[in-house]
C-alpha positions, -999 to +999 in steps of 0.1 A: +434-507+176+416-498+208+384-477+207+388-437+224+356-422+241+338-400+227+358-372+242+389-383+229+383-393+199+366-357+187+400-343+193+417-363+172+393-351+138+396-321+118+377-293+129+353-267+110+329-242+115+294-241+098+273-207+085+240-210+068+223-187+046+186-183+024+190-174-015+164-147-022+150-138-058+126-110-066+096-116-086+110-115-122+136-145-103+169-122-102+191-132-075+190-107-042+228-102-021+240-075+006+273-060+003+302-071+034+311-040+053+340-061+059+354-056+018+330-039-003+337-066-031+321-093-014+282-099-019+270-125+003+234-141+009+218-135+043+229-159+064+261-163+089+277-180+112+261-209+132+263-203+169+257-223+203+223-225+207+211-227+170+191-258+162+200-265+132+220-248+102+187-237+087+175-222+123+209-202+119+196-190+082+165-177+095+185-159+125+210-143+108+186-129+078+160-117+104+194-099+123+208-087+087+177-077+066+153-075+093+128-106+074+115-124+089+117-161+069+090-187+075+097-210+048+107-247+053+141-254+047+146-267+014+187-272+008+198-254-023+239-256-014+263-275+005+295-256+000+331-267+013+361-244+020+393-260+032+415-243+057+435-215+049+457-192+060+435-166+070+408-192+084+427-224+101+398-247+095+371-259+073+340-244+068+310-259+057+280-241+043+240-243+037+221-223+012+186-226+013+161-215-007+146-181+006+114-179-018+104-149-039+106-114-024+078-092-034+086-054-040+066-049-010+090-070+012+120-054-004+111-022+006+109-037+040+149-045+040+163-028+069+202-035+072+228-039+104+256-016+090+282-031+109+277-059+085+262-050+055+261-013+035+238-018+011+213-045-009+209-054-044+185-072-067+199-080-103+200-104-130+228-131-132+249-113-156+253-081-132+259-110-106+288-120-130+304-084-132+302-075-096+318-112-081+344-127-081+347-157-098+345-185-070+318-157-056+296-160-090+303-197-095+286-202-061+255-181-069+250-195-104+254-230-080+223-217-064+202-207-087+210-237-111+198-260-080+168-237-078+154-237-111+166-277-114+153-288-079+187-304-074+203-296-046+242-288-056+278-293-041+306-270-047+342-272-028+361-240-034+402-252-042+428-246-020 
């Protein structure tokens, strides 16, 4: 077997993208999501894609929730999720996510919410049943991930099937 450089070799491994996102609760501890203007039955966390130029996946939380909701976060990362989606169809490669844990949003800093409406319509604050009602499935079985790993302090791993 002969050794590639570094170059090389990177072309021959599977490729993904990362996002990264912060898992908000309000004081009472009910989970906090914003609702896609890309399908109005996807609730996400703040968070998105990480880009060139980001630091580190938890540089790319803080980002996108200061773009989405207009916080800003200045927490220390504290990993809640590592999440794993294999390519599909309508996303070639693997995509690898970070949940960290946002803290405890006062009514005060809800209020302060202020939305980008080309990516979000609205926020919502609610207990874990609602949570169950409103998801889907895989999308509730990766927030009850979260706040398990919150209220447990360990950190959790989910990898979404095929």
């Amino acid at each position: 077997m002969s050794w590639l450089p570094p170059e090389q070799y990177i072309q021959t491994l599977p490729s993904a993208t990362m996002y990264a996102a912060l898992y908000f609760t309000d004081v009472a501890g009910d989970p906090l999501a914003l609702r896609s203007a890309q399908g109005a039955e996807a609730w996400q966390f703040p968070g998105g894609n990480v880009e060139h130029g980001d630091a580190t996946p938890f540089a790319a939380a803080v980002r996108e929730c200061r773009e989405e909701t207009s916080l800003d976060f200045a927490g220390e990362p504290r990993l809640l999720l590592t999440h794993f989606l294999p390519p599909r169809p309508a996303w070639p490669c693997a995509k690898v996510g970070f949940v960290f844990d946002g803290g405890v949003l006062t009514p005060d800093r809800l209020d302060r919410i202020v939305l980008d409406p080309a990516e979000h319509t609205e926020w919502l604050v609610q207990p874990l049943d609602g949570w169950r009602k409103a998801m889907s499935p895989p999308l509730f079985a990766r927030l009850a991930a979260v706040d398990e790993a919150r209220r447990t302090g360990r950190a959790a791993f989910r990898c979404e099937p095929v």
